[in-house]
MARKOLTI-893989 format. One record per residue (C-alpha): residue in one letter; x, y, z. Coordinates in nm, 3 decimals, always signed. Example, Ala and Ser with C-alpha at 12.3 -4.5 7.8 and 13.67 -1.06 7.14 Angstrom:
<rs>
<r 'A' <+1.230 -0.450 +0.780>>
<r 'S' <+1.367 -0.106 +0.714>>
</rs>
This chain:
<rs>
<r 'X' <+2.701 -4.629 +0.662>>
<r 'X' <+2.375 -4.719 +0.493>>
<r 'X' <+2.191 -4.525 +0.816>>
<r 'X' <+2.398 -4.203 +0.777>>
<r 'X' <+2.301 -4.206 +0.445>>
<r 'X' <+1.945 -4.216 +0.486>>
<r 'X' <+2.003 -3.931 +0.784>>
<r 'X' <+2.156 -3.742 +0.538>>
<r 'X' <+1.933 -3.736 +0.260>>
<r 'X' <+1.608 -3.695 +0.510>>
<r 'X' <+1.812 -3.370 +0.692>>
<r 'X' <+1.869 -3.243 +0.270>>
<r 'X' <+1.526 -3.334 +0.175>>
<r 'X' <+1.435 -3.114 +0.556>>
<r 'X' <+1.632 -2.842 +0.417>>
<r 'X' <+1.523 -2.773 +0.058>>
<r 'X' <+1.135 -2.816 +0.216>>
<r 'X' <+1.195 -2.496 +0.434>>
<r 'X' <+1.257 -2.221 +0.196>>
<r 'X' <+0.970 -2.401 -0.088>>
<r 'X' <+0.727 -2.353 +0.220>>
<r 'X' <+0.804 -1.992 +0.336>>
<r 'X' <+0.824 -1.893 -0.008>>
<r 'X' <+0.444 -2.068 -0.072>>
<r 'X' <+0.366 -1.848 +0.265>>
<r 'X' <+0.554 -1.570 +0.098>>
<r 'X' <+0.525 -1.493 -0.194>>
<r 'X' <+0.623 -1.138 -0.221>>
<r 'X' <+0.979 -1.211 -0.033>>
<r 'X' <+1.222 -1.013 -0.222>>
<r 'X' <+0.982 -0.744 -0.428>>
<r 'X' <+0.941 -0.412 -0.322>>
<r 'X' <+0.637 -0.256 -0.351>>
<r 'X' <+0.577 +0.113 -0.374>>
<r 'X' <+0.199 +0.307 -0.267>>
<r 'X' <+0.051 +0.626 -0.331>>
<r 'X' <-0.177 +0.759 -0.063>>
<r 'X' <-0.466 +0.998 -0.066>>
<r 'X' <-0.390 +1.350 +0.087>>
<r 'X' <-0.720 +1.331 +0.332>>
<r 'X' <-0.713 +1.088 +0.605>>
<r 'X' <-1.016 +0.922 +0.600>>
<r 'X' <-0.847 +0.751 +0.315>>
<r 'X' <-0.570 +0.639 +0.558>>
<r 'X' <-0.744 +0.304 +0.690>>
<r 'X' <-0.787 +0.144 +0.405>>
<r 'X' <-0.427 +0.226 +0.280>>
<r 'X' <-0.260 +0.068 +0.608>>
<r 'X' <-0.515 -0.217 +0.596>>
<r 'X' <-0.384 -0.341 +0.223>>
<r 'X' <-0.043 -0.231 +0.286>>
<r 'X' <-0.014 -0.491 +0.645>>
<r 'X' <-0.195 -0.796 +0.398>>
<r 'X' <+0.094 -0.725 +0.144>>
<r 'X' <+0.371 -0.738 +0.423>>
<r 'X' <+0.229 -1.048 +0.574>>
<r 'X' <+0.259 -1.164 +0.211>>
<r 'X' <+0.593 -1.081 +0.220>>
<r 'X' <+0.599 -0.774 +0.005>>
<r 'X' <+0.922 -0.482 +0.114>>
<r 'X' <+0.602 -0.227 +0.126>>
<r 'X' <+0.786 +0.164 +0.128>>
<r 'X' <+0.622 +0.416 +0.363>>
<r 'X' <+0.331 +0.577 +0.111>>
<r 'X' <+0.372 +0.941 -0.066>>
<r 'X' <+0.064 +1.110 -0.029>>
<r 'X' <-0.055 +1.225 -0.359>>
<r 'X' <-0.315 +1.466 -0.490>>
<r 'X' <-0.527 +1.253 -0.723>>
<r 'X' <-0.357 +1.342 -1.058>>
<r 'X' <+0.008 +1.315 -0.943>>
<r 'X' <-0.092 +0.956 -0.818>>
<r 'X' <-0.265 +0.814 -1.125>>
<r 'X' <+0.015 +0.990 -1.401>>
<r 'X' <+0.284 +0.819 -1.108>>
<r 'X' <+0.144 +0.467 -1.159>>
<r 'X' <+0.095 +0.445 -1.501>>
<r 'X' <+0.465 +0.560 -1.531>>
<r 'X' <+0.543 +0.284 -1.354>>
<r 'X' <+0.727 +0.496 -1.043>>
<r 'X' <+0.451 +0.376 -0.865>>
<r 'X' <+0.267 +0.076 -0.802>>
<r 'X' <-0.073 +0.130 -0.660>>
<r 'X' <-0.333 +0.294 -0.435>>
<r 'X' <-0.610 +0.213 -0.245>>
<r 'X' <-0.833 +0.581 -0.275>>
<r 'X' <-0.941 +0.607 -0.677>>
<r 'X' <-1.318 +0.718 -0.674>>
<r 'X' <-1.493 +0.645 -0.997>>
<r 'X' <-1.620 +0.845 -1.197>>
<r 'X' <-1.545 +1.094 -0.987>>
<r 'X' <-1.169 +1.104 -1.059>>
<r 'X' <-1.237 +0.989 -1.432>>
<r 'X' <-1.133 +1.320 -1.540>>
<r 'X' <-0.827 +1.353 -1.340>>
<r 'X' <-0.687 +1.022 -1.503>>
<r 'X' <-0.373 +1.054 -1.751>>
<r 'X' <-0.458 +0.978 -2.146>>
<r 'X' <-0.282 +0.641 -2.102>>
<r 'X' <-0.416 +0.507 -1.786>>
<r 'X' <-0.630 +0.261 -1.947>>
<r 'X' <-0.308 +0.126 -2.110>>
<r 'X' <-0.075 +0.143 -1.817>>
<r 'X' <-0.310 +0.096 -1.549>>
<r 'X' <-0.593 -0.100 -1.397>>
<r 'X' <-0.909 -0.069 -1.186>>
<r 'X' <-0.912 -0.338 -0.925>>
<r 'X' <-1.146 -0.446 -0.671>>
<r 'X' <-1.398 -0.274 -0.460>>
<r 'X' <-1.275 -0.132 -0.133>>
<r 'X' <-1.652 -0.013 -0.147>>
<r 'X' <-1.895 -0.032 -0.407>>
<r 'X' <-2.072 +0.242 -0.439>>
<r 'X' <-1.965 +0.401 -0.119>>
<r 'X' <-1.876 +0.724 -0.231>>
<r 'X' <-2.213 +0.918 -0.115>>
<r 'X' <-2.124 +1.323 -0.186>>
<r 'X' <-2.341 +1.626 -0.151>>
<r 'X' <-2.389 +1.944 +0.091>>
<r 'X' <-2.519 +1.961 +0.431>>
<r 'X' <-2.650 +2.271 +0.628>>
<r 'X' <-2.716 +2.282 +1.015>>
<r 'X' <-3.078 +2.193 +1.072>>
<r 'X' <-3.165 +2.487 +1.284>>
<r 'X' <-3.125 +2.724 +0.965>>
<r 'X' <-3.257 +2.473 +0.726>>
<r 'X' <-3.598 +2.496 +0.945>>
<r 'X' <-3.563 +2.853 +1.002>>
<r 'X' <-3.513 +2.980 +0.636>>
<r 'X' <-3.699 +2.680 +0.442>>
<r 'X' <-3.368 +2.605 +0.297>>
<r 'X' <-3.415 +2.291 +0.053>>
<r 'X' <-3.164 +2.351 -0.203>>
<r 'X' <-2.874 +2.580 -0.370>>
<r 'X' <-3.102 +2.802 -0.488>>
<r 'X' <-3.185 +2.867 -0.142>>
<r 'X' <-2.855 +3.064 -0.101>>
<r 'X' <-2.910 +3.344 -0.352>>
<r 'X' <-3.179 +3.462 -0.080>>
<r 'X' <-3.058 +3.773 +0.053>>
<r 'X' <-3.119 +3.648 +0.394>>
<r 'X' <-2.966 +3.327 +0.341>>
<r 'X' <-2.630 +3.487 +0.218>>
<r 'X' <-2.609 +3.719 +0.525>>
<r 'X' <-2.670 +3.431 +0.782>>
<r 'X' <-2.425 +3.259 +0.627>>
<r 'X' <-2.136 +3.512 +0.556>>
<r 'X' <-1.892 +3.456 +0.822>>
<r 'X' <-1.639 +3.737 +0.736>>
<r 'X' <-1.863 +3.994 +0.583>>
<r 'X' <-1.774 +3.970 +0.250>>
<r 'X' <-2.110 +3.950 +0.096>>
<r 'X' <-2.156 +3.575 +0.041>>
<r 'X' <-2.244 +3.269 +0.196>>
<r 'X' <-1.902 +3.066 +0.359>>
<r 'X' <-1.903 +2.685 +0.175>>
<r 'X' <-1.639 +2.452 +0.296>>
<r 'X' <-1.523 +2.332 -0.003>>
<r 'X' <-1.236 +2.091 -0.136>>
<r 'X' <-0.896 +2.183 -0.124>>
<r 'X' <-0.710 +2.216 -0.488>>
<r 'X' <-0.617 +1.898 -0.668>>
<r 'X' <-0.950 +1.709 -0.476>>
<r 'X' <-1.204 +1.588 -0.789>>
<r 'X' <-1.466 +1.764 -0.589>>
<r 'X' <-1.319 +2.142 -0.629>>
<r 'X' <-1.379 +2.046 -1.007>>
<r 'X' <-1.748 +1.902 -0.931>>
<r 'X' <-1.798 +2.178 -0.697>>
<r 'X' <-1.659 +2.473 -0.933>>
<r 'X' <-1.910 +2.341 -1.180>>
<r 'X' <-2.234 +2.328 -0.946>>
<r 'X' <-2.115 +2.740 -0.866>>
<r 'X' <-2.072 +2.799 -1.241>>
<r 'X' <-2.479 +2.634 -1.371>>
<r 'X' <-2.640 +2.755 -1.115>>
<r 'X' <-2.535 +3.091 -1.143>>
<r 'X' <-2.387 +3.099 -0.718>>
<r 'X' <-2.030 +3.252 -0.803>>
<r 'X' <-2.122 +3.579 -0.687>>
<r 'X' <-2.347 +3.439 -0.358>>
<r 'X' <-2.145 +3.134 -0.205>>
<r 'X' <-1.792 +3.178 -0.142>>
<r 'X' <-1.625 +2.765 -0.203>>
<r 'X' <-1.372 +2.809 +0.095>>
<r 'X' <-1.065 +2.570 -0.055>>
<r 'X' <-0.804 +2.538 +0.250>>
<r 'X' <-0.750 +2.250 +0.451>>
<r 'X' <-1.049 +2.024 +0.462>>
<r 'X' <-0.970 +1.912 +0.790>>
<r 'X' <-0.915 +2.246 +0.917>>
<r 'X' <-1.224 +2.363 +0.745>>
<r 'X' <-1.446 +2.104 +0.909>>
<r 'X' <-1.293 +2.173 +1.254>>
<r 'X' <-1.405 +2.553 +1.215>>
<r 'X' <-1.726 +2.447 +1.089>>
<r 'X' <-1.839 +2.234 +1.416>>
<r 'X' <-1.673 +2.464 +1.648>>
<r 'X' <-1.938 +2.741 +1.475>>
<r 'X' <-2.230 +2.454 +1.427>>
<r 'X' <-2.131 +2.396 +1.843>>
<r 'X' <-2.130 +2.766 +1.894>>
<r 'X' <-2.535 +2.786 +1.722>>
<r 'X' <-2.379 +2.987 +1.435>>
<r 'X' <-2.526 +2.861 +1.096>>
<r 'X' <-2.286 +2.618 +0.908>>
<r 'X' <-2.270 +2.478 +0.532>>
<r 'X' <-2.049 +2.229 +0.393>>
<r 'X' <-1.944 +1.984 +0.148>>
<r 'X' <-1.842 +1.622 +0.279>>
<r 'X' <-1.858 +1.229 +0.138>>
<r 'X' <-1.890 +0.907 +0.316>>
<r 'X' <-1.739 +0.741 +0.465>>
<r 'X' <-1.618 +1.000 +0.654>>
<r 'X' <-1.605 +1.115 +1.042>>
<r 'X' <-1.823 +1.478 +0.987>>
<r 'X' <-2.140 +1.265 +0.935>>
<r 'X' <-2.073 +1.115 +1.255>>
<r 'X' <-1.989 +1.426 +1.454>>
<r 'X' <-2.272 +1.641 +1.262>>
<r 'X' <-2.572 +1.372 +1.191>>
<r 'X' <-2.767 +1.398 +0.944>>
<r 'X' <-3.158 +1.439 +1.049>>
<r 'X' <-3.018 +1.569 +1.395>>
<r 'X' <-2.763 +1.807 +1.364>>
<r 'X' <-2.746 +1.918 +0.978>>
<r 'X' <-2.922 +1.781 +0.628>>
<r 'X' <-2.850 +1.710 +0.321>>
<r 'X' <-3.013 +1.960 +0.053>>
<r 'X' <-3.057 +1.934 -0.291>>
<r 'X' <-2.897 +2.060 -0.578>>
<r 'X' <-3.128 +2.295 -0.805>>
<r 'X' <-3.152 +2.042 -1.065>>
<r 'X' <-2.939 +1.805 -1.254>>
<r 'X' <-2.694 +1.924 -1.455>>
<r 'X' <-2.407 +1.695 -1.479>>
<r 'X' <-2.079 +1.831 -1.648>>
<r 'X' <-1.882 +1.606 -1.897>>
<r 'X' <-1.742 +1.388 -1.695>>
<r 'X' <-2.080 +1.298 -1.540>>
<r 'X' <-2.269 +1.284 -1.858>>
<r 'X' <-2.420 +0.948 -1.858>>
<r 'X' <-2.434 +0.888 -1.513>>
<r 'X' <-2.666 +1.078 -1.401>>
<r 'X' <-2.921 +0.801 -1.262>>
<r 'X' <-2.658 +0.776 -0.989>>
<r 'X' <-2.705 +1.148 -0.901>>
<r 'X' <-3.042 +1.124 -0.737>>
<r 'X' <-3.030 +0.891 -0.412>>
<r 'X' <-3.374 +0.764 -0.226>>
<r 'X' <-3.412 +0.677 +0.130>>
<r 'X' <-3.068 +0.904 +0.251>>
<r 'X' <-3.113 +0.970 +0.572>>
<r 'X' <-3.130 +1.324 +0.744>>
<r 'X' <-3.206 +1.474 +0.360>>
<r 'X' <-3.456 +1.736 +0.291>>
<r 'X' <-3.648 +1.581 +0.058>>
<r 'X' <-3.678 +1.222 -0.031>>
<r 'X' <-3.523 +1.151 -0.355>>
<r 'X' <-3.250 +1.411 -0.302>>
<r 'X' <-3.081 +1.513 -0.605>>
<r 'X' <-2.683 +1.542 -0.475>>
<r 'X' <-2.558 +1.703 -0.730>>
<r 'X' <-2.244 +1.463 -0.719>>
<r 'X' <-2.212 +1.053 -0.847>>
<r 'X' <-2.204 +0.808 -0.600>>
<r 'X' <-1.873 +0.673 -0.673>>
<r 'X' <-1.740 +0.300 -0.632>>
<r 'X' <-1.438 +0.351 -0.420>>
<r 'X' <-1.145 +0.109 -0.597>>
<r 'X' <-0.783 +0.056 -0.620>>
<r 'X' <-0.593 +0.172 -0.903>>
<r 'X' <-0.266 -0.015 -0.966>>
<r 'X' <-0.005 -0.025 -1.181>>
<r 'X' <-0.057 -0.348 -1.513>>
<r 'X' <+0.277 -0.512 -1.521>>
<r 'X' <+0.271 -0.442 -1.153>>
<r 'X' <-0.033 -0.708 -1.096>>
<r 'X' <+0.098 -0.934 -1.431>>
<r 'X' <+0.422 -0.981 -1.196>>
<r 'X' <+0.242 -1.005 -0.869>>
<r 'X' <-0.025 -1.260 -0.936>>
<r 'X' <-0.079 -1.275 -0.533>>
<r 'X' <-0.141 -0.888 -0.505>>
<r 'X' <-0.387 -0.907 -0.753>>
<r 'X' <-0.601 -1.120 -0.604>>
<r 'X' <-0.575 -0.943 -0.257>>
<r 'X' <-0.655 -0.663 -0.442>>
<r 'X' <-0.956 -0.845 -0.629>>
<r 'X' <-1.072 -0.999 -0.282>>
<r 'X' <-0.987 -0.668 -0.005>>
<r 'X' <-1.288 -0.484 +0.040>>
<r 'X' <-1.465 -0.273 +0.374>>
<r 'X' <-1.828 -0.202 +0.516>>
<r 'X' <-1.874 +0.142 +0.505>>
<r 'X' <-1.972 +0.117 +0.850>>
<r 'X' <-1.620 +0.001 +0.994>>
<r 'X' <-1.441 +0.293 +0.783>>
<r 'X' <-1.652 +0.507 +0.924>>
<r 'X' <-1.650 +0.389 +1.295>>
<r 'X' <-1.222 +0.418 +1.219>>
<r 'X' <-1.283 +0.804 +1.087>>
<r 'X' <-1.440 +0.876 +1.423>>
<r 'X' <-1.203 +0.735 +1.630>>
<r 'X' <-0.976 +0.955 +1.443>>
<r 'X' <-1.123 +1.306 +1.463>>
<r 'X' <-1.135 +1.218 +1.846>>
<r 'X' <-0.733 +1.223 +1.823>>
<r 'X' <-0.657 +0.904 +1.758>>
<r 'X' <-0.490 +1.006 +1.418>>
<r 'X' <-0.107 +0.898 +1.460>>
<r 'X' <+0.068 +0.630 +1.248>>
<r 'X' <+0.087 +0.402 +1.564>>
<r 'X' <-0.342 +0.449 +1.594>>
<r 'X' <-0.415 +0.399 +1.270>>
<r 'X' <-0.191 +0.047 +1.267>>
<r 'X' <-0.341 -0.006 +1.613>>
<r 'X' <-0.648 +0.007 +1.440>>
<r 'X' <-0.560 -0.227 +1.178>>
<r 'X' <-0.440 -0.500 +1.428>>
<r 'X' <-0.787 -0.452 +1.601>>
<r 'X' <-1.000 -0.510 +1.265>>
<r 'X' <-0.760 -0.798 +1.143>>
<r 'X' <-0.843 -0.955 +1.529>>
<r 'X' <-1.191 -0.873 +1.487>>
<r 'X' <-1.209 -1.034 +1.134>>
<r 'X' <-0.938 -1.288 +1.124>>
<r 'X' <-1.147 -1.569 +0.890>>
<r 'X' <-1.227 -1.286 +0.664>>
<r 'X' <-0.823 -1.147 +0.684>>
<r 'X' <-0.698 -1.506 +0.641>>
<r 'X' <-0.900 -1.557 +0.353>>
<r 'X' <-0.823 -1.292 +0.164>>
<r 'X' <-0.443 -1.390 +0.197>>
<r 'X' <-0.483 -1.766 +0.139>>
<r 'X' <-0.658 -1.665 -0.190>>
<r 'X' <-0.368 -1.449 -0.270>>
<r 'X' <-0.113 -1.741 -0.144>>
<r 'X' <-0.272 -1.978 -0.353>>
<r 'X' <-0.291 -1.721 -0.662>>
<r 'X' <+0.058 -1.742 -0.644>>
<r 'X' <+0.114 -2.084 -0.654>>
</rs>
């Protein structure tokens, strides 16, 4: 009798252990979680990448809505959603609801100071018209070489509406007096940038707008293919103002002119997230807090995208494939958050 009481108690004492340890392993069993997502997809990686460390932390994570920027940030500091991975600051500083800072909360650094912005024209034409900044395209030359569809101004791909760099870009056209040369082309960014190296392939001159990371710097390189020109001078609108030392970059490669003034402020690349959200979650905060990305694997990801591998299934195939190729860093990162938990 004594025996089958000793059973009994170790098989109980088995039993409570199991569901204390896969809770310490899981900490998120039971909450659901709900993301915004950007609406361009070089923002995508990062997104699945923080989204597959919250499931293995046990978080119900819902399928992301993709957001433009201000829809996103008003969403989480109502509360109707709980985070994403794509703010860019300061860039998006004016995009950001009145409450935000009492709702919401920067967190982390998916990659500090990774937001590089500016304009790039195809080399060939930068040589051939001594193109070395905006000012450049109010040359009567320069407008006709670039004027795809005749109507008397240069074709800029631009940023689609609801992007914070239609608003940065609306201001460069407004203080340096382009509105009437350069036409900001605003429809799919994607689509844009697809017509843009089909021209560029085709010799035809090409200028755009783009940001690292991102796949067009890896299809059009910089020094090689296009360059980065300047902006006439700096003239930061308000929601620049005092940031302007981060406007002017040294040692960029493939750029006319060495400082190059941008035009646009490199931006730390963070997640936003929702206050009580992290004050419940202690163990997404800190995933958040430790979760961040080389520039250089985003942008090797981007790539593998524009060559078609842009499904759901890639982009998680992608994930597994960093997680494998990073696992001490990965297991980390949710150790840290297990034990934040605790």
């Amino acid at each position: 009798m004594k025996l089958k009481k000793i059973l009994l108690a170790a098989a109980c004492a088995l039993f409570l252990t199991i569901p204390a340890h896969a809770s310490a392993e899981k900490p998120g069993q039971g909450v659901t979680v709900n993301p915004a997502r950007a609406t361009w997809n070089t923002g995508f990686f990062q997104e699945a990448l923080v989204r597959r460390g919250l499931e293995e932390l046990g978080y119900t994570v819902k399928k992301p809505k993709d957001l433009a920027n201000p829809l996103a940030y008003k969403s989480i500091a109502l509360g109707d959603l709980d985070y994403w991975t794509n703010g860019w600051f300061p860039l998006h500083d004016p995009q950001l609801p009145a409450d935000f800072a009492d709702k919401c909360e920067l967190i982390g650094y998916v990659a500090k100071a990774g937001g590089l912005q500016g304009y790039l024209v195809s080399k060939k034409h930068v040589e051939e018209f001594g193109i070395k900044s905006l000012e450049d395209f109010k040359r009567p030359e320069v407008v006709k070489a670039f004027d795809a569809n005749g109507n008397g101004k240069a074709d800029l791909t631009a940023c689609p509406p609801g992007w914070g760099c239609e608003t940065a870009i609306a201001h460069h056209m407004e203080v340096y007096g382009l509105k009437e040369y350069v036409n900001p082309i605003k429809a799919s960014y994607e689509a844009g940038m697809a017509g843009a190296v089909g021209a560029f392939k085709s010799g035809e001159p090409v200028f755009f707008y783009t940001w690292t990371p991102n796949w067009t710097t890896y299809v059009l390189k910089p020094g090689t293919d296009v360059m980065w020109i300047n902006v006439p001078e700096i003239l930061p609108s308000e929601a620049q103002k005092g940031a302007e030392d981060r406007m002017t970059v040294a040692g960029v490669e493939g750029a006319v002119s060495d400082p190059i003034d941008l035009g646009f402020v490199v931006s730390d690349i963070r997640i936003a997230a929702n206050k009580k959200f992290l004050a419940d979650n202690p163990a997404v905060r800190k995933f958040f807090e430790a979760f961040t990305l080389p520039l250089a694997d985003i942008n090797a990801q981007n790539a593998r995208m524009n060559k078609g591998e842009k499904s759901q299934a890639s982009i998680e195939k992608h994930v597994d494939e960093w997680i494998a190729a990073n696992k001490a860093t990965w297991d980390g990162w949710l150790q840290a958050a297990r034990d934040a938990a605790k």
